[in-house]
C-alpha positions in Angstrom: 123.2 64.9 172.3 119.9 65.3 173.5 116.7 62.6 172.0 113.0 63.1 172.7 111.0 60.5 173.8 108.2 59.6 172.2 105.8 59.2 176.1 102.7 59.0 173.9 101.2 62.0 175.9 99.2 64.9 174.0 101.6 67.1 171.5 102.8 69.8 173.6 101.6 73.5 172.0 104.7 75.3 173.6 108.0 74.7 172.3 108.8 71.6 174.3 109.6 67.5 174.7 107.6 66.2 177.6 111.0 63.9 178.2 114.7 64.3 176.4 117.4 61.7 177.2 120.7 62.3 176.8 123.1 59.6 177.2 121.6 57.9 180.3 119.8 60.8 181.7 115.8 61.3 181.0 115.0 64.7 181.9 111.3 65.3 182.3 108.8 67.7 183.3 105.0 66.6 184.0 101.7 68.4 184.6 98.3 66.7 184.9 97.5 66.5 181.7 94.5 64.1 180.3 95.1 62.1 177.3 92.8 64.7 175.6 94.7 67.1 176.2 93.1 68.8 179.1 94.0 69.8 182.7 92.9 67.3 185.8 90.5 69.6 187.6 90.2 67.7 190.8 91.9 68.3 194.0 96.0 68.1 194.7 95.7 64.2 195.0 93.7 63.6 191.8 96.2 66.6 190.0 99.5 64.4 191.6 98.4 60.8 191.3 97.7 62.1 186.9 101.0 64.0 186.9 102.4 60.7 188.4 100.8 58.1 186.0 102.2 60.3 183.3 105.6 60.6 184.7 105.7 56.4 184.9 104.0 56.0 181.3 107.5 58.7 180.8 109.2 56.5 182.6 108.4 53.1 180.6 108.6 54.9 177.1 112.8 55.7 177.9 113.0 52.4 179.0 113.0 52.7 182.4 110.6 52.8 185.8 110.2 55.0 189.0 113.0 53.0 190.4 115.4 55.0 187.9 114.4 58.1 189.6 117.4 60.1 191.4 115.5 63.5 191.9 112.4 64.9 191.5 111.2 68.8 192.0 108.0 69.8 192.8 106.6 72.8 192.3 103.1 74.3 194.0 101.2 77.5 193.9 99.3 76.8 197.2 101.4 76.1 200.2 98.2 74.3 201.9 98.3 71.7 199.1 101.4 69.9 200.1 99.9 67.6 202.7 97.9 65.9 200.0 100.8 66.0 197.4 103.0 64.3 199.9 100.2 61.8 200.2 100.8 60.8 197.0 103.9 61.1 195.8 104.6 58.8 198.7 103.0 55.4 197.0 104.7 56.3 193.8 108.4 55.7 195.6 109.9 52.9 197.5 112.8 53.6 200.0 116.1 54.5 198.8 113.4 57.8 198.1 114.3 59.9 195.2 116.2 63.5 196.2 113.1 65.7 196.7 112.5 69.7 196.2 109.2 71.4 197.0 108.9 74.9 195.8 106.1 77.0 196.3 105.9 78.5 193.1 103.4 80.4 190.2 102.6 77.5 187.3 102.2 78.7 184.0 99.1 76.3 183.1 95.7 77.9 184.3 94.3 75.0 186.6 97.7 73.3 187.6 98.1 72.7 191.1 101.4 71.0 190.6 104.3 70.3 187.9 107.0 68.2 188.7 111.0 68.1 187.3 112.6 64.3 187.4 115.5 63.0 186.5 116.1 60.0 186.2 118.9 57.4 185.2 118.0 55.1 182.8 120.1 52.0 182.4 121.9 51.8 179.2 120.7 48.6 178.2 117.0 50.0 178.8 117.1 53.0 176.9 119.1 51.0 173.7 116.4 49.1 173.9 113.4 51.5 173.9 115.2 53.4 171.5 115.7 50.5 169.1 112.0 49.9 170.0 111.0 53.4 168.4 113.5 52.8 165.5 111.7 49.8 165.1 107.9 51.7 165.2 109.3 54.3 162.8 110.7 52.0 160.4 107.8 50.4 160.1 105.6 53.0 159.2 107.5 54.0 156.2 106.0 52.8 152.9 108.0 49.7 151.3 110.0 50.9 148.4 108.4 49.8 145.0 110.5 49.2 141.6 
């Protein structure tokens, strides 16, 4: 059974959780998306280091950190921007280094220089907790029952 986490980045328009776990597993795609809602418009390392804060404000909201990370994919449209990517994404990462894909692909979002796939395994005491945590939130926005 798969649960969305609640990363506290803009709503997605498309059809889409920015981050499901299931069990132990967060699955997550990122873009550099601003807190408005808006694509980063600045070079690759502006575009990763954003698509990278978002992934570890992902990261925190499931409970877990960039240390949980097993894998990551990333995909780019321009071959030439990898240098600066792998800038980067290497002061996000501490040796063990996550599995890593780069694919030289066509993104979907107009301005996107990259989108990354993670996966990560979040302990299960960690994501208990986060997800007690947002039981927590969501219980107490409900209005108290008046007789």
């Amino acid at each position: 059974m798969r649960k969305a986490v609640k990363t506290g980045l803009p709503t997605p328009s498309a059809p889409i959780e920015w981050a499901t776990l299931s069990g132990n597993i967060l699955y997550t795609a990122q873009i550099p998306i601003k807190a408005d809602g808006s694509i980063e418009t600045g070079d690759i390392r502006d575009q990763t280091r954003l698509t990278f804060n978002n992934l570890k404000q992902t990261l925190k909201a499931a409970g877990g950190s960039m240390a949980d990370v097993a894998q990551v994919l990333v995909y780019l449209p321009d071959p030439k921007d990898f240098p600066g990517m792998n800038e980067v994404y290497g002061t996000y990462f501490e040796k063990p280094y996550p599995n890593r894909a780069t694919i030289i692909a066509q993104l979907m979002v107009p301005g996107a220089k990259l989108e990354i796939v993670a996966y990560a395994h979040i302990s299960g005491r960690s994501a208990r907790a986060a997800s007690k945590r947002a039981a927590t939130r969501k219980a107490a926005k409900k209005p108290a029952n008046r007789r």
